[in-house]
C-alpha positions as CSV (number, residue, x, y, z in Angstrom):
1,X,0.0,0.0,0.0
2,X,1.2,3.4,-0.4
3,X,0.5,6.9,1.0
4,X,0.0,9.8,-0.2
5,X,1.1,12.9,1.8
6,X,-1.1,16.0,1.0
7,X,0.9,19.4,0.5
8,X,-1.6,20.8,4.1
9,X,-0.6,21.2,7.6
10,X,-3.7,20.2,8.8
11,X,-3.6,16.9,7.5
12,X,-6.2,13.9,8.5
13,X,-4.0,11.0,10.4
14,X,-3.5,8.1,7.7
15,X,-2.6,4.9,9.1
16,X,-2.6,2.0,7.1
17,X,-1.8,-1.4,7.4
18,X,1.6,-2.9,5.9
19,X,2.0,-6.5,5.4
20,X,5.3,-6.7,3.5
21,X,7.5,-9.6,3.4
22,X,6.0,-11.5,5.9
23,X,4.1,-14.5,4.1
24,X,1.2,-14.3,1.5
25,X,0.3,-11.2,1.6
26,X,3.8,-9.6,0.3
27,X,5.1,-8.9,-3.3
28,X,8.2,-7.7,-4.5
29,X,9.4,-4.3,-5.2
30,X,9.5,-3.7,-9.1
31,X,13.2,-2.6,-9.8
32,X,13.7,1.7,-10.2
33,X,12.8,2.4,-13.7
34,X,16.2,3.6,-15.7
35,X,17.6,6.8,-14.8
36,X,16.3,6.7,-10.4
37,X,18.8,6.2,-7.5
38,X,19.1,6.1,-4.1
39,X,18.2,9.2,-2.3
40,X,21.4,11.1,-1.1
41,X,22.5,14.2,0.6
42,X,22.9,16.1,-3.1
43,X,19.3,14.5,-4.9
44,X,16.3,17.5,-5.5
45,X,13.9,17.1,-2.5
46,X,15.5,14.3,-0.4
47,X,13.8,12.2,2.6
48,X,15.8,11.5,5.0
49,X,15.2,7.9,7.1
50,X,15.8,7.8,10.6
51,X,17.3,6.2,12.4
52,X,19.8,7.3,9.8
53,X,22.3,5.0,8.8
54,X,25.1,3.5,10.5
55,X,23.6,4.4,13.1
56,X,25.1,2.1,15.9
57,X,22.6,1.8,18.8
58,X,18.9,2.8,17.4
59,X,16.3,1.9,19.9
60,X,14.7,-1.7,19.9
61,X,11.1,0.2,20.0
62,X,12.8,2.4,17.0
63,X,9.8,3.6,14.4
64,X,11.0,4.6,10.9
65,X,10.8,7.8,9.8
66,X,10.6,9.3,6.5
67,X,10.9,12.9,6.9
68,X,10.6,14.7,3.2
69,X,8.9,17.3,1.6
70,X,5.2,18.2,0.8
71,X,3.7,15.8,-2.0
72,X,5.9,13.2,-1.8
73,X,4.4,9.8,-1.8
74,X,5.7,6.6,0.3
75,X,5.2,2.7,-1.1
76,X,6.7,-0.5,-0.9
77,X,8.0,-0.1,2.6
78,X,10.3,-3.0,3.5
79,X,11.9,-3.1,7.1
80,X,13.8,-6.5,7.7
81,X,16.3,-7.4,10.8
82,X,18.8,-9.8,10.8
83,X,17.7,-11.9,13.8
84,X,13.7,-10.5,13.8
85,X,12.8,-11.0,10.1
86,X,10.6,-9.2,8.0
87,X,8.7,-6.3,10.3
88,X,5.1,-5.3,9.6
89,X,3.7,-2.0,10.5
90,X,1.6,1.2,10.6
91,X,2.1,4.3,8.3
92,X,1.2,7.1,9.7
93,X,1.4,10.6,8.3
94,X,2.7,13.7,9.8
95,X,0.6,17.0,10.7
96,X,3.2,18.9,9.0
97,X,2.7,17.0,5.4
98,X,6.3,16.5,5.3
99,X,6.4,12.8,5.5
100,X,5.6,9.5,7.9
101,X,6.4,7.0,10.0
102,X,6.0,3.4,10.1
103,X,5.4,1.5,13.4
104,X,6.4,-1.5,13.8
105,X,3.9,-4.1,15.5
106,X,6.2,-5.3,17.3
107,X,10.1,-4.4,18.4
108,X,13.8,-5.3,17.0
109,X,16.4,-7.2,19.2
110,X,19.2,-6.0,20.6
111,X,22.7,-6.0,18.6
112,X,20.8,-6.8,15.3
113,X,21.1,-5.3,11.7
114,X,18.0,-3.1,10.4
115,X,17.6,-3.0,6.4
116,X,14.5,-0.4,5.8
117,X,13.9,0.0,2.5
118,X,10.8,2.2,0.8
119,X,10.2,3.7,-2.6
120,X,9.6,7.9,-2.7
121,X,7.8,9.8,-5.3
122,X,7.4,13.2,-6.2
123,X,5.8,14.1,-9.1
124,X,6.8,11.7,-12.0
125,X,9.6,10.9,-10.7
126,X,11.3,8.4,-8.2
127,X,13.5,7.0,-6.4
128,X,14.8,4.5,-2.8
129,X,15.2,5.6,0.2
130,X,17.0,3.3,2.4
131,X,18.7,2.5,5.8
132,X,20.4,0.2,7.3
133,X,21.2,0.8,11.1
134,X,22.2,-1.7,14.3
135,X,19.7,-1.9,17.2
136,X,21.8,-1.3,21.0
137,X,21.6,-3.1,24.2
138,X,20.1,-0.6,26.3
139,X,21.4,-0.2,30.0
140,X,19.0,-0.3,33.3
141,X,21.0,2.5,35.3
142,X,20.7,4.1,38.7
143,X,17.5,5.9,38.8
144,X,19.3,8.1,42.1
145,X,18.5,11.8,42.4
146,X,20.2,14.3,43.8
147,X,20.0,15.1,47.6
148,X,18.6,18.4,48.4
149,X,21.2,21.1,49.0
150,X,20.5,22.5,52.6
151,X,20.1,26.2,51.3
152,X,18.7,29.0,53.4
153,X,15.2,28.5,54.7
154,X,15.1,32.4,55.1
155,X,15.3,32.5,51.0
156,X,11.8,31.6,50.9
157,X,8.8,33.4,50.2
158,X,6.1,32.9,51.8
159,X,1.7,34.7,51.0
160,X,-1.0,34.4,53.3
161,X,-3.7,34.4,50.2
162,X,-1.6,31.3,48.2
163,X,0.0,29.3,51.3
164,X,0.7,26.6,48.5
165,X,3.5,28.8,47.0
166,X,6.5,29.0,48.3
167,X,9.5,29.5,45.9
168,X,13.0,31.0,46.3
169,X,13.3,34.6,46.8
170,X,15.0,36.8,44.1
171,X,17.6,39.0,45.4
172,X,18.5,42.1,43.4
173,X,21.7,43.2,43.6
174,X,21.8,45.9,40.3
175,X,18.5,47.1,40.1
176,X,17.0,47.4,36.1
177,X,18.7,50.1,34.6
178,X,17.9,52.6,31.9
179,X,18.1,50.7,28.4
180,X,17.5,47.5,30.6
181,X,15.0,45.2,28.3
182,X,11.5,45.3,28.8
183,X,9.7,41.9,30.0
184,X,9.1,39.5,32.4
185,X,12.1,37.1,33.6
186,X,11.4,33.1,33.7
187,X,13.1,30.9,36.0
188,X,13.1,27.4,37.5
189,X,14.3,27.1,40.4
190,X,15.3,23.6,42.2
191,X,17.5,22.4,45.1
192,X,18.5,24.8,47.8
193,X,14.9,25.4,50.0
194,X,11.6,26.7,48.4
195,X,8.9,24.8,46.2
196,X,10.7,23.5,42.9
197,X,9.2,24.8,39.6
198,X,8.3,27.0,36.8
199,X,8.5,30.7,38.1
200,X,8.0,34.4,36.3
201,X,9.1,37.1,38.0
202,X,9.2,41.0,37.2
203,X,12.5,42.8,36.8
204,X,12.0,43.9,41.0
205,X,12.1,40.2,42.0
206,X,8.4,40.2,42.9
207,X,6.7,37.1,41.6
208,X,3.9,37.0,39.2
209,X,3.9,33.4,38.8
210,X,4.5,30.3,39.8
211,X,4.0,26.6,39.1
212,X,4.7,24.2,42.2
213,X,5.7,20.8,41.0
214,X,5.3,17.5,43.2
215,X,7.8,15.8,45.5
216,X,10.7,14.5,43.1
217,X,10.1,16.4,40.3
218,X,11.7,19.1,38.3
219,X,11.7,21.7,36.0
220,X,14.2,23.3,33.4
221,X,14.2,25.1,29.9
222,X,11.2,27.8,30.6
223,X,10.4,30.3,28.5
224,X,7.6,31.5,26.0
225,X,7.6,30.4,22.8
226,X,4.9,30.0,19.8
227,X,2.6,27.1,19.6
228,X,-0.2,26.9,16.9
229,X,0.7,30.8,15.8
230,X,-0.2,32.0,19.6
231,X,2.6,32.5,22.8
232,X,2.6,30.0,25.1
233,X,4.8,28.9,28.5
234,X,7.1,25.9,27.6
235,X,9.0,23.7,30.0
236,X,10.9,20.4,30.4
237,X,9.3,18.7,33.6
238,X,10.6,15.0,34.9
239,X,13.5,13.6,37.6
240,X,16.8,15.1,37.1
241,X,19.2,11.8,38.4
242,X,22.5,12.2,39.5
243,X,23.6,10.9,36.5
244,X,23.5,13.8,35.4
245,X,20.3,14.1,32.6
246,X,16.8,14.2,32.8
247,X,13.7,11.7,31.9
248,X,10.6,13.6,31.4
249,X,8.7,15.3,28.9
250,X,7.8,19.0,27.8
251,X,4.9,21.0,28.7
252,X,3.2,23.6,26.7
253,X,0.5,25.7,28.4
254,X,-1.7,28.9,27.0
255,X,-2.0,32.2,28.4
256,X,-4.8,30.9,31.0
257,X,-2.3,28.8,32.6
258,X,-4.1,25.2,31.0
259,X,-1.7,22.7,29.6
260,X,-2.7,22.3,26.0
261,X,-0.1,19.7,24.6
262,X,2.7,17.4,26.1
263,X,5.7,16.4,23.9
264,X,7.0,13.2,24.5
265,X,10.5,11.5,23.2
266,X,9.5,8.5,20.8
267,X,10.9,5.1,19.8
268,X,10.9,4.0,24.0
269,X,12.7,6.9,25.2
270,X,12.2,9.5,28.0
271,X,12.8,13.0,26.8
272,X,15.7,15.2,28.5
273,X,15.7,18.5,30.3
274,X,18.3,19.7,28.0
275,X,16.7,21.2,24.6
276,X,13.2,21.5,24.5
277,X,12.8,24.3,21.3
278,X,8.8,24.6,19.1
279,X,8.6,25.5,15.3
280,X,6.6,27.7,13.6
281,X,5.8,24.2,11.7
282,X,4.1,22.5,14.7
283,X,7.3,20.2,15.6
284,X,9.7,20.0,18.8
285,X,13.4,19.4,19.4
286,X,14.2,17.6,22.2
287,X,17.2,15.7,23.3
288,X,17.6,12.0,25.2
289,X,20.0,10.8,27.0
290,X,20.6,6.5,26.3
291,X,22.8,4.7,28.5
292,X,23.8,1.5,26.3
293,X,26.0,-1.6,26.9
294,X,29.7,-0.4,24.8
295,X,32.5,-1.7,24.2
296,X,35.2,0.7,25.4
297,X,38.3,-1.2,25.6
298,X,39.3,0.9,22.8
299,X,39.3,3.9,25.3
300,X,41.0,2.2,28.2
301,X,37.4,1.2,29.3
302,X,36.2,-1.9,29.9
303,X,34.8,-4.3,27.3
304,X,31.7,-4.8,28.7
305,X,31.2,-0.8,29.5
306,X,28.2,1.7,29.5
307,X,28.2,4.9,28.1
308,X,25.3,7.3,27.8
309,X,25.0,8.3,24.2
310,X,23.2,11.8,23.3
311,X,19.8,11.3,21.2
312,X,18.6,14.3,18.9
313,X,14.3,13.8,18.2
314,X,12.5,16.3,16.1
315,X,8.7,15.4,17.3
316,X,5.7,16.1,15.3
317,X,4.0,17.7,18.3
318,X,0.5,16.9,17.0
319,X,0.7,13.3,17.1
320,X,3.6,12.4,18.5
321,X,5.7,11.1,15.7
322,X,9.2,10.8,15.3
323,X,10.3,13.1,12.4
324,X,14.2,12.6,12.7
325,X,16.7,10.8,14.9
326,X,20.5,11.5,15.3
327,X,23.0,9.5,17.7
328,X,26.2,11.2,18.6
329,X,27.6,7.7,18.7
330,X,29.2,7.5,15.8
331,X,29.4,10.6,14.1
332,X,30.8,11.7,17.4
333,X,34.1,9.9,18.1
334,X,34.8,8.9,21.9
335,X,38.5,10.2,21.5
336,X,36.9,13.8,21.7
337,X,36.1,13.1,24.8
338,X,37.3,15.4,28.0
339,X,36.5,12.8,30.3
340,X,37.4,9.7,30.7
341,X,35.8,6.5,31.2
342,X,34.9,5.9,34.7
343,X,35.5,2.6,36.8
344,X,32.2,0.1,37.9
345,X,28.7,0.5,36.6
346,X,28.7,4.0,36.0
347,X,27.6,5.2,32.8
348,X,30.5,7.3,30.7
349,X,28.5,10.8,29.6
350,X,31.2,10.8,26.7
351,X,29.5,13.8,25.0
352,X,26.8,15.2,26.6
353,X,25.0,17.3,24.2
354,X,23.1,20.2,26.0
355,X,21.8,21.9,23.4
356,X,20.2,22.5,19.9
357,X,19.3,25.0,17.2
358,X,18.2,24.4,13.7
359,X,19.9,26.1,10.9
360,X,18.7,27.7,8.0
361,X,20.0,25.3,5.5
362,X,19.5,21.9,6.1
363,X,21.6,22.2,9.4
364,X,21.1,21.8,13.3
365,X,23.5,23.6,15.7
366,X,25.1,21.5,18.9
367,X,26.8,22.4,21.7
368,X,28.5,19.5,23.4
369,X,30.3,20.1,27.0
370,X,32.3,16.9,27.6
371,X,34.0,17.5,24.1
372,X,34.4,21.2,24.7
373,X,33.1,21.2,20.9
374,X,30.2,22.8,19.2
375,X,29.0,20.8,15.7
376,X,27.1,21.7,12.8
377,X,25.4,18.7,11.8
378,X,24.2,17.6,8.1
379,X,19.9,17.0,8.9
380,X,19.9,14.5,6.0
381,X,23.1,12.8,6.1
382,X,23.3,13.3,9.9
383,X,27.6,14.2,9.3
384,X,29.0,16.6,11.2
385,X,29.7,19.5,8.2
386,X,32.0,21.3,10.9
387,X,33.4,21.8,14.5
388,X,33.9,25.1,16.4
389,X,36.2,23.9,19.5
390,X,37.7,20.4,20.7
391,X,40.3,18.5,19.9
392,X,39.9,18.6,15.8
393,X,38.2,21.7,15.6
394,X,38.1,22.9,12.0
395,X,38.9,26.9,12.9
396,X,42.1,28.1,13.5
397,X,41.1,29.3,16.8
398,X,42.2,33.1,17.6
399,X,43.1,34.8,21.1
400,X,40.2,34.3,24.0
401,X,38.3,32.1,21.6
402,X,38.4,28.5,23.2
403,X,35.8,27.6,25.6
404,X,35.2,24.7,28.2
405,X,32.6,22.5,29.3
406,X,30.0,25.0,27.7
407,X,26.2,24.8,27.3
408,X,23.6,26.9,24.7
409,X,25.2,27.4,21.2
410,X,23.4,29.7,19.1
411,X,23.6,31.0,15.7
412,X,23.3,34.6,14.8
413,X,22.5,37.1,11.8
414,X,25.9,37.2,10.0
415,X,27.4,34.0,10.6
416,X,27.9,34.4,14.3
417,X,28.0,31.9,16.7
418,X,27.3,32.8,20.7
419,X,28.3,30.0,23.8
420,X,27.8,30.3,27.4
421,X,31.6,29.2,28.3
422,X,31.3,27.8,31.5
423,X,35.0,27.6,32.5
424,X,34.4,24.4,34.5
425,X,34.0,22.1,36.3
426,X,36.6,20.9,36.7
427,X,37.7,24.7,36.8
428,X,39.7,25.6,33.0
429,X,38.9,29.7,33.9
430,X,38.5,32.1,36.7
431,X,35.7,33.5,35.0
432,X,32.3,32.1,33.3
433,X,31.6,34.1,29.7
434,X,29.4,34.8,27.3
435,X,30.7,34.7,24.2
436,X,29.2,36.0,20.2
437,X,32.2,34.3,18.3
438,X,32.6,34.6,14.0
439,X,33.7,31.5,12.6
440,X,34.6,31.8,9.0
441,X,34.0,28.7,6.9
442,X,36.2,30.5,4.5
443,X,39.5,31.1,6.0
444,X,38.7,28.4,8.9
445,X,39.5,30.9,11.6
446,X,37.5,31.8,14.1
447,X,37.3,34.9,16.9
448,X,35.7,36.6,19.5
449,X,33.7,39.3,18.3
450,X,32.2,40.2,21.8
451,X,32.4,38.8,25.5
452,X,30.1,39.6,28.6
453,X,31.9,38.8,32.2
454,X,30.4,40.3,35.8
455,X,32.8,42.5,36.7
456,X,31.3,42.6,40.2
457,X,32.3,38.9,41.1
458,X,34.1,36.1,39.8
459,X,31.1,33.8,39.1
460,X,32.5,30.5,38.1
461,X,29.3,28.0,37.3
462,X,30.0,24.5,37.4
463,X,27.2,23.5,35.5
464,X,24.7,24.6,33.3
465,X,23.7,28.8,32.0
466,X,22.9,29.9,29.0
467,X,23.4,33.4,27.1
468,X,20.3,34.8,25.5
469,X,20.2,37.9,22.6
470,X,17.5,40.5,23.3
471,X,16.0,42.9,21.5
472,X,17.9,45.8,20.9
473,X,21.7,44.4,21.5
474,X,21.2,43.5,25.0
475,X,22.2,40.0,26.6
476,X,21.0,38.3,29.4
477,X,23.4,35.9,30.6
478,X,22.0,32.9,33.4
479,X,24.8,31.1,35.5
480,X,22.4,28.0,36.0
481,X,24.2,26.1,38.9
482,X,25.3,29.2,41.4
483,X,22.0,30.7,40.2
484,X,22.8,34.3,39.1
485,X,21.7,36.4,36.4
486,X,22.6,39.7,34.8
487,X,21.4,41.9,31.6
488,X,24.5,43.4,29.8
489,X,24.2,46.1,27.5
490,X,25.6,46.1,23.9
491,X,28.7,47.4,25.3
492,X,29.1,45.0,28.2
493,X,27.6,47.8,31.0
494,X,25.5,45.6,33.2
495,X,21.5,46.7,33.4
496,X,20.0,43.9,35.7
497,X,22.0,41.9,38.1
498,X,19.9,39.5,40.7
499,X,19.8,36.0,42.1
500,X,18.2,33.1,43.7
501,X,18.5,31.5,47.2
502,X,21.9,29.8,48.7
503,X,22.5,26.6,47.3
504,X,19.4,26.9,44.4
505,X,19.6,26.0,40.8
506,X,18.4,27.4,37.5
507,X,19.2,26.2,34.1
508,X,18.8,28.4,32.5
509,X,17.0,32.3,32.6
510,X,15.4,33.9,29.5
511,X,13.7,37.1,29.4
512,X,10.1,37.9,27.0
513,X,7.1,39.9,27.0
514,X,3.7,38.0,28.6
515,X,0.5,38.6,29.2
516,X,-1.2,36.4,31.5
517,X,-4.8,36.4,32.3
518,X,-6.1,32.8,34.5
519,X,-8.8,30.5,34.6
520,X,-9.4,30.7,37.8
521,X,-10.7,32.9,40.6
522,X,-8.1,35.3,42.7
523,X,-7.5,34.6,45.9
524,X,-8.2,36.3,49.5
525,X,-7.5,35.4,53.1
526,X,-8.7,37.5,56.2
527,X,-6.4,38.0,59.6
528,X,-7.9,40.3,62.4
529,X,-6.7,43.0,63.5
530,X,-7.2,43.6,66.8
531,X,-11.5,44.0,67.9
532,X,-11.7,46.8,65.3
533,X,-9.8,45.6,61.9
534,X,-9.3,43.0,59.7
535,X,-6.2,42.9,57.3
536,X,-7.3,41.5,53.5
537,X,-4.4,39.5,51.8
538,X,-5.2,39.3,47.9
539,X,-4.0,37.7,44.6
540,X,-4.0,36.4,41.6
541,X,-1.4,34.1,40.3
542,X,0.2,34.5,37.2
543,X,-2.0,37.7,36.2
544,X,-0.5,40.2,34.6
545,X,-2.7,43.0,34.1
546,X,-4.1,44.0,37.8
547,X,-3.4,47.4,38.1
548,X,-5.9,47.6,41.8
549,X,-8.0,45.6,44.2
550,X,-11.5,46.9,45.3
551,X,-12.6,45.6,48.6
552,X,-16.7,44.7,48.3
553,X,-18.2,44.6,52.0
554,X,-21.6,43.1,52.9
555,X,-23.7,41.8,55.9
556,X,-25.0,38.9,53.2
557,X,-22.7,37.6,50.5
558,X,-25.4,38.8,48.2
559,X,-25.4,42.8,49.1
560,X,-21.5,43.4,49.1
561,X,-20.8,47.0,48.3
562,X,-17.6,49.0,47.4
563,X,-16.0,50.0,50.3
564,X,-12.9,51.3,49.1
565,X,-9.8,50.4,46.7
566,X,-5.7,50.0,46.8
567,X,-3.4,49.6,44.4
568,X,-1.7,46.4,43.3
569,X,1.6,45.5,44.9
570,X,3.5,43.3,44.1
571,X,2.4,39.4,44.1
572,X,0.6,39.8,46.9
573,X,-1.5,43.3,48.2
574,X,-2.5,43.6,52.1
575,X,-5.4,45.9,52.8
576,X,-6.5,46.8,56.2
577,X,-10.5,47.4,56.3
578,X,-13.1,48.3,59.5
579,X,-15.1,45.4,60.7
580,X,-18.5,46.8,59.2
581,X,-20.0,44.3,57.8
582,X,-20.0,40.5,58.0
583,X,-18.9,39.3,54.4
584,X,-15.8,40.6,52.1
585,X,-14.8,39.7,48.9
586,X,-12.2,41.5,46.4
587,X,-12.2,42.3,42.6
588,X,-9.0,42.7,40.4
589,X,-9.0,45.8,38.5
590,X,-7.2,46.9,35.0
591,X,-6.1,50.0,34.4
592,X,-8.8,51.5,32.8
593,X,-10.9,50.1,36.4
594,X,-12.8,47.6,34.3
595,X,-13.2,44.4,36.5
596,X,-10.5,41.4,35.8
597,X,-12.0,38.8,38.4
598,X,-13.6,39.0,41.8
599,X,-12.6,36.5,44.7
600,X,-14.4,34.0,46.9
601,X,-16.7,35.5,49.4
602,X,-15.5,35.1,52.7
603,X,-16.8,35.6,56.0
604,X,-14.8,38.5,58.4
């Protein structure tokens, strides 16, 4: 059977049944009619099949994906292992139009060869696409988390109207400057003391929202970002093990606060915390972390070792497809590694890819820390085109260019390239960086164009940070594991400079405009005050457009009355009111004095 895959984004799910090779109900594929060949990096309108080949340790529950163009049709799929025989499956299409996937019914076996083999057409004419790819012997590792750092239990906050929210304070040490970018900051704070979770704040530190997440569970990579042509909040969520990675999934939610879509790794994996980026064309990037059984003897590791490979996934957020699958293994090589291989049943982190950004020509952008490398990998071929860094870098690197153990590589307009250089850990600076970097594929060289240090401390992170590009030529720089962050201005002057609790972590920190408007009621709580007063704690989590609060008083709930008004500040307001009358409730107020929401009415 074939499929058809209509030029629309808002395709119809096709799934259809494919019996090939497997006893009376397959046929052979007729031979490519003269003139046709194998797809390859160089043919007009390519698909790409994942997992690509040679690909060394796809995963037993591995689907198939053809990721092409619009129009391009799909037959004759053939997917055979060595050991497991001929493979039936579903084809399902992607929401994008760009291609499918077929499911297998039923998985491959470990250490086994993969041919996939399926026929492409577009237009009149066509040609094979084909794989061939081993299946790995996945690991069962330690499923340990980290300890809670014993932090300051001072550096909490702490509201009378949302006793359920108790995140890290935010210090502010440089308070936003003239020039400083306009917006609200995103966090997510873990370890140290406080509620773990996704949390905006304004540039004074005072919350405006925040997500508690249950016992065990973390959060990283928050930000807005575009979903289905509308901003939304995006964040990883799962168990961070001490490992070192992540095994959750992402969560997108609207402006009202309600989770509208989950993405999920495919092919039996659990999706990392460390790349979790939407496209205007509906589809994810996300990264996994595998730990496999490896041979490492080669590396003065044992033979029967483990190694933790890093897994690139572009998802098809709509129905959850696998678009495209790249394994470091392999196109990586282990003797780029900065670390060695580690004694007993822990799992070598080789590589450690903690971060991702599609190019605009066929390309996707990785920043690896254990290789001290970033890599410019080929989407169809899945070969790395160029490095930036590491031990075979292909720039000729200039004065104050090299960087260590460093997270977020971005591109930018004019060929430029930014890193958050850690400098550690183990410590290779005195001083963590941003950097904005030109690498010239034409003369191979590459230089530092700008840098952005504190100059009020010497903040070394150990782990984690990222450097973000505002509007307007300003950066905002996160130190993820100290947890400082800090606005710089084009020419380095710092705008913003703030941070969380003692012993807290942050990821990363972005900066963007939000407007937030909940589903849900705000909230009030009463305290007296003395025989004569009562003290009115309201608010309204994660809205962003109270300007006041009116206080409504009553002797029924149903003939409350204006009694007077305050204006909004911060997270949460305290009002002190006469006891006259029995019942009290509050409304949240615009600017324009148009009525937001109104509270429960509570007795007082």
């Amino acid at each position: 059977m074939s499929l058809r895959i209509p030029g629309t984004a808002a395709l119809t799910l096709v799934a259809a049944i494919v019996a090939l090779g497997c006893g009376g109900g397959a046929r052979e594929e007729p031979a490519l009619p003269a003139g046709e060949s194998s797809v390859g990096a160089a043919a007009a309108n390519p698909v790409t099949v994942s997992p690509l080949p040679g690909t060394r340790d796809a995963s037993p529950a591995s689907q198939i994906s053809f990721l092409g163009g619009t129009g391009t049709k799909i037959s004759h799929v053939h997917v055979v292992g060595s050991r497991s025989g001929a493979h039936a499956g579903v084809l399902r299409a992607y929401s994008t139009g760009t291609g499918a996937s077929f499911l297998p019914v039923r998985p491959f076996l470990a250490g086994e060869r993969v041919t996939v083999r399926a026929r492409v057409r577009v237009g009149a004419g066509g040609r094979e696409a084909m794989s061939i790819f081993t299946i790995g012997e996945r690991a069962a590792v330690s499923q340990a988390q980290f300890a809670r750092a014993t932090g300051d239990p001072r550096a909490v906050q702490h509201y009378l109207s949302a006793p359920a929210l108790s995140p890290s304070t935010v210090t502010i040490a440089t308070s936003a400057r003239p020039g400083a970018s306009p917006g609200y900051l995103f966090l997510a704070p873990y370890q140290g003391q406080g509620a773990h979770g996704p949390m905006i704040i304004d540039q004074g530190g005072r919350l405006v929202w925040f997500h508690p997440l249950p016992a065990a569970e973390e959060a990283a990579n928050f930000g807005v970002q575009r979903y289905a042509g509308a901003p939304v909040l995006t964040w990883w969520q799962g168990r961070i093990l001490r490992l070192g990675f992540g095994e959750g999934e992402g969560e997108v939610y609207d402006r009202s606060y309600r989770r509208i879509a989950a993405i999920r790794a495919g092919n039996g994996y659990r999706a990392d915390l460390h790349v979790l980026r939407l496209t205007a064309q509906g589809t994810a990037w996300i990264d996994v972390f595998d730990p496999i059984h490896v041979d490492l003897s080669s590396v003065h590791g044992a033979r029967d070792g483990l190694l933790s490979d890093s897994v690139i996934q572009e998802i098809d957020v709509r129905t959850g497809l696998v678009m495209w699958e790249w394994h470091a293994l392999g196109h990586v090589p282990v003797g780029e590694s900065r670390t060695p291989p580690p004694a007993g049943s822990y799992p070598w982190d080789y590589v450690h890819v903690n971060s991702l950004e599609p190019g605009p020509s066929g390309d996707v952008l990785l920043s690896a820390r254990n290789t001290w490398a970033v890599y410019d990998v080929d989407i169809h071929s899945g070969g790395v085109r160029w490095q930036l860094g590491g031990r075979h870098s292909s720039f000729k690197l200039a004065a104050g260019t090299p960087f260590h153990w460093q997270h977020d590589a971005r591109f930018h307009a004019g060929g430029l390239i930014s890193v958050f250089d850690n400098g550690a850990d183990p410590p290779e600076a005195k001083q963590s960086r941003a950097l904005l970097l030109r690498a010239d594929t034409r003369t191979h060289t590459a230089s530092v164009v700008k840098q952005f240090v504190n100059p009020s401390s010497t903040l070394l992170a150990p782990s984690q940070g990222n450097a973000l590009e505002l509007p307007g030529g300003n950066w905002l720089v996160g130190y993820g594991g100290l947890p400082s962050f800090t606005e710089f201005g084009p020419s380095g002057r710092v705008l913003l400079d703030a941070s969380l609790g003692k012993d807290v972590q942050d990821f990363t920190t972005s900066l963007a405009r939000w407007s937030g408007r909940p589903s849900g009621a705000p909230a009030l709580a009463t305290r007296p005050l003395g025989a004569s007063a009562l003290m009115l704690a309201a608010s309204w989590n994660g809205a962003t457009h109270v300007a006041s609060w009116r206080v409504l008083r009553g002797e029924t709930p149903y003939s409350l009355r204006p009694l007077l008004s305050r204006p909004k500040r911060g997270f949460e307001t305290t009002i002190e009111v006469p006891l006259r009358g029995r019942y009290v409730a509050v409304q949240a107020l615009d600017r324009a004095g148009a009525v937001l929401g109104t509270s429960a009415t509570l007795s007082g």
